[in-house]
C-alpha positions in Angstrom: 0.0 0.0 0.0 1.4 3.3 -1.6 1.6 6.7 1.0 -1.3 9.0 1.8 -2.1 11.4 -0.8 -4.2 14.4 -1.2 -6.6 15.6 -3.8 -8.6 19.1 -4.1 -12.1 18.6 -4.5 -14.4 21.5 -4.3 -11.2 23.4 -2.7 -11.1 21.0 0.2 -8.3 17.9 0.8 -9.6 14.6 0.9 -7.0 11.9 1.9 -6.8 8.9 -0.5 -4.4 6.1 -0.7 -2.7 4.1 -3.3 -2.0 0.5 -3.7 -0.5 0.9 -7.2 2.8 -0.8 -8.9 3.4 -0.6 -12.5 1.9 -4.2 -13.0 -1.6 -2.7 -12.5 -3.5 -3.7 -15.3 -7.1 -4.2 -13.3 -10.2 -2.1 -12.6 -9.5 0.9 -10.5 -11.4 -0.4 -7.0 -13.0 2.5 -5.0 -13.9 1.8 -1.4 -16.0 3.8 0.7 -16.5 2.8 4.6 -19.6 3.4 6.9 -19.9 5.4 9.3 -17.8 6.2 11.5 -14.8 4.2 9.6 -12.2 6.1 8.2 -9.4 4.1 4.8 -8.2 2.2 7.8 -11.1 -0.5 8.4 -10.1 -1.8 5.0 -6.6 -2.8 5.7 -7.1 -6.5 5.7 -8.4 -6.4 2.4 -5.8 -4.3 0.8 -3.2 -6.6 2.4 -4.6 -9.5 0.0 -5.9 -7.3 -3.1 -4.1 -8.1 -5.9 -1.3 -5.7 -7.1 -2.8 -5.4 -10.4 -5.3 -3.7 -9.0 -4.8 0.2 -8.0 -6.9 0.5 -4.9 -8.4 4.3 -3.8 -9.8 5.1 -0.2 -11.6 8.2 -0.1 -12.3 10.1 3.4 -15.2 11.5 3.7 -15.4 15.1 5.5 -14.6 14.8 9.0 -12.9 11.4 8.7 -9.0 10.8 8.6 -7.4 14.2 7.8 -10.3 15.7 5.7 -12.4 18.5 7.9 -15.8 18.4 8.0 -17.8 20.6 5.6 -20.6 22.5 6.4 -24.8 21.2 5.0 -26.7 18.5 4.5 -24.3 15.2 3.5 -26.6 13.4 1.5 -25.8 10.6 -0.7 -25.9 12.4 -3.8 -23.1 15.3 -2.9 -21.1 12.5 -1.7 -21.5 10.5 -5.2 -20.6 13.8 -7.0 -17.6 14.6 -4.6 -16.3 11.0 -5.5 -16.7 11.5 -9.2 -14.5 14.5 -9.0 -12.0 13.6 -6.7 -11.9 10.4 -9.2 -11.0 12.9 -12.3 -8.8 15.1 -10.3 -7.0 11.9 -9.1 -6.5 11.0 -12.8 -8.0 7.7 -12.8 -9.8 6.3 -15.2 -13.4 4.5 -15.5 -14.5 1.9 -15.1 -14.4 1.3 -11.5 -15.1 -1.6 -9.1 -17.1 0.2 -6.3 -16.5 -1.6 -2.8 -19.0 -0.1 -0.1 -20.2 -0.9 3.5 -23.0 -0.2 5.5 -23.5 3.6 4.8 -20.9 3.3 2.3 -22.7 0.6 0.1 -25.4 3.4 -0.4 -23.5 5.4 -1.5 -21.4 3.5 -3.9 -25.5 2.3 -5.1 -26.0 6.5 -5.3 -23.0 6.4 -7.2 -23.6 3.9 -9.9 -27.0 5.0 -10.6 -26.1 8.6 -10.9 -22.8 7.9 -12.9 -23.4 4.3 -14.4 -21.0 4.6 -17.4 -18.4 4.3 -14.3 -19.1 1.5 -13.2 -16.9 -1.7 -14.1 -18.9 -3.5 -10.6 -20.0 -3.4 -6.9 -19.2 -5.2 -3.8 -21.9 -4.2 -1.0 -21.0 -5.2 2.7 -24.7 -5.6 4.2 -25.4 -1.9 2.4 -27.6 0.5 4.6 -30.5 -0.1 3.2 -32.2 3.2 1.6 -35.5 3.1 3.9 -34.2 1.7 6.8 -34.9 4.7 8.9 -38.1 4.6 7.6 -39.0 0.9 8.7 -37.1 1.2 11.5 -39.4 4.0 12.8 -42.3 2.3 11.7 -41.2 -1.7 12.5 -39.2 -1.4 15.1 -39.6 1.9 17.3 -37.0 0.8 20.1 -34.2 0.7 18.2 -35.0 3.5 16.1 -34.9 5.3 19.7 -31.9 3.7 20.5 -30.4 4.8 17.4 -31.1 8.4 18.0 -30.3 8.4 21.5 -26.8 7.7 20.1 -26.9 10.2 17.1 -27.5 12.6 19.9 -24.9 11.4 22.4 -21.9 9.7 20.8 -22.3 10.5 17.4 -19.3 13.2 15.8 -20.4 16.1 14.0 -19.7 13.7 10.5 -21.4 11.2 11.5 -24.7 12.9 12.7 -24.5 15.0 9.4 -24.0 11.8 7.0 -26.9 10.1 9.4 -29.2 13.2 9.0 -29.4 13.4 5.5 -29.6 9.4 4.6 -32.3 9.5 2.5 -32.0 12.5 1.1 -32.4 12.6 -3.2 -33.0 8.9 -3.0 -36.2 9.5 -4.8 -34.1 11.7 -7.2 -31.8 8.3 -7.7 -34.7 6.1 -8.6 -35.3 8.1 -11.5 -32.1 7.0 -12.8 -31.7 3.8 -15.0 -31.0 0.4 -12.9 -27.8 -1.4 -12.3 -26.5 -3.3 -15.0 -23.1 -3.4 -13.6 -22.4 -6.8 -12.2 -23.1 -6.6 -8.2 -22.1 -8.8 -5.4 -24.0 -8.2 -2.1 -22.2 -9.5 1.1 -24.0 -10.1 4.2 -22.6 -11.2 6.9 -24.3 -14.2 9.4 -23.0 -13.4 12.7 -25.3 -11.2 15.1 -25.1 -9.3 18.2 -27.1 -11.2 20.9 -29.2 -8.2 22.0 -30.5 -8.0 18.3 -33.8 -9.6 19.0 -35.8 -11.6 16.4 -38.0 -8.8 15.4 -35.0 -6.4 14.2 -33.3 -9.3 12.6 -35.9 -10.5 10.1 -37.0 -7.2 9.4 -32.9 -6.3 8.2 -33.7 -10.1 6.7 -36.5 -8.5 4.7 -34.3 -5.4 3.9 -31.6 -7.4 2.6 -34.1 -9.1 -0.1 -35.4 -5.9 -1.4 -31.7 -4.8 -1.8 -31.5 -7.9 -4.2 -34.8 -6.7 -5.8 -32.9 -3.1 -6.4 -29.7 -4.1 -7.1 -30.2 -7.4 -9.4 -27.0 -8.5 -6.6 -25.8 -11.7 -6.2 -26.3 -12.5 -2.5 -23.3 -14.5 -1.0 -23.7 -14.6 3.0 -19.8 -14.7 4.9 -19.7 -17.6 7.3 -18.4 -16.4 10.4 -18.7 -12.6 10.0 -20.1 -9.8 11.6 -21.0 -6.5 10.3 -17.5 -5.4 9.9 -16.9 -7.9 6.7 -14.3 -6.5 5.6 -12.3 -6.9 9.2 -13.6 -10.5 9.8 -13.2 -11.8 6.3 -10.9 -10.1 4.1 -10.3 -12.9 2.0 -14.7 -13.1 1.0 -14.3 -9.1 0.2 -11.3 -9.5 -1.9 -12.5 -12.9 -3.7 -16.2 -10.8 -4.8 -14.0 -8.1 -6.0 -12.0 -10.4 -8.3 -15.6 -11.9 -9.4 -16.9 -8.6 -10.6 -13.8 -7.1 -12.4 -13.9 -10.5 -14.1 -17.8 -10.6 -15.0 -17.2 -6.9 -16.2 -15.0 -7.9 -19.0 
């Protein structure tokens, strides 16, 4: 994995990160993490990507060394900050788009809004784009508990990128569908407090994301919602599968 590098995007740095060598002959693969997570929750998988691939790690405002921005931080303005930092960077389309949680919405946003990007996606059990919305409506407790922490615990970052969720989604929809191959990763391990309720509604979710997405679901033995920590190995291997299907 190259050194940290910084691009100007709308006259603000975002940090990025290169794992480039001159044999790179692969689809660019973009990750985006979830919230909270800054480039360094993908680690493990960079350690086993292959070098043919160059590998870039975008941090969102208010994560790593980029400051927050000011406004709403919907899904949309992060899709369009991507795209540019992606041109100013100098790299080329198409890309394999790598997202979890809140990040594999927004790598979704992305590839509806810019689809002649798109080489593939790899979602890691993708924040589903009403899931505030049946939270609220399914499962009232936790959508309490959830706000009790956006209130409490939350940084400035994350209660922005939390905030504005679903924002444009209905602007998205309007787009075209995937086409792009798309691998959607779930993982199989749960916390123990997660009650039946909560986990067959997130069941139900996940099938509507397949609905969305045309994704092929592969669920991760052994993993929990960090995928990409527990299993690097599952993350890198749907990677290879959709740069391959893309050719």
């Amino acid at each position: 994995m190259g050194a940290p590098a910084v691009a100007m995007v709308a006259g603000a740095p975002i940090t990025f990160m290169h794992h480039a060598t001159s044999r790179a002959t692969g689809p660019v693969v973009v990750f985006q993490s979830g919230l909270g997570d800054d480039h360094a929750t993908w680690g493990a998988v960079l350690r086993q990507l292959p070098a043919r691939h160059v590998a870039v790690l975008p941090d969102r405002p208010g994560y790593g060394a980029s400051p927050v921005r000011a406004g709403a931080r919907s899904a949309c303005r992060i899709a369009e900050e991507q795209h540019a930092l992606l041109r100013e960077a100098g790299l080329q389309p198409p890309y394999v788009l790598v997202g979890h949680s809140l990040g594999g919405l927004y790598q979704y946003v992305y590839a509806r809004m810019y689809p002649q990007d798109v080489a593939g996606l790899v979602l890691l059990d993708p924040t589903h784009p009403e899931l505030q919305a049946t939270l609220q409506q399914e499962q009232p407790a936790a959508a309490a508990l959830l706000q009790l922490a956006r209130q409490t615990v939350f940084s400035a970052a994350m209660a922005q990128e939390f905030d504005a969720q679903a924002d444009c989604l209905q602007q998205v929809d309007q787009q075209p569908r995937l086409k792009a191959p798309t691998v959607l990763l779930a993982s199989t391990e749960t916390p123990v407090y997660m009650g039946e309720g909560l986990r067959g509604m997130l069941e139900n979710l996940r099938q509507d994301w397949l609905r969305r997405s045309g994704a092929t679901l592969a669920r991760v033995p052994g993993s929990g919602h960090r995928i990409q920590v527990d299993a690097p190995q599952a993350v890198v291997s749907a990677i290879q599968a959709v740069a391959a299907a893309a050719l």
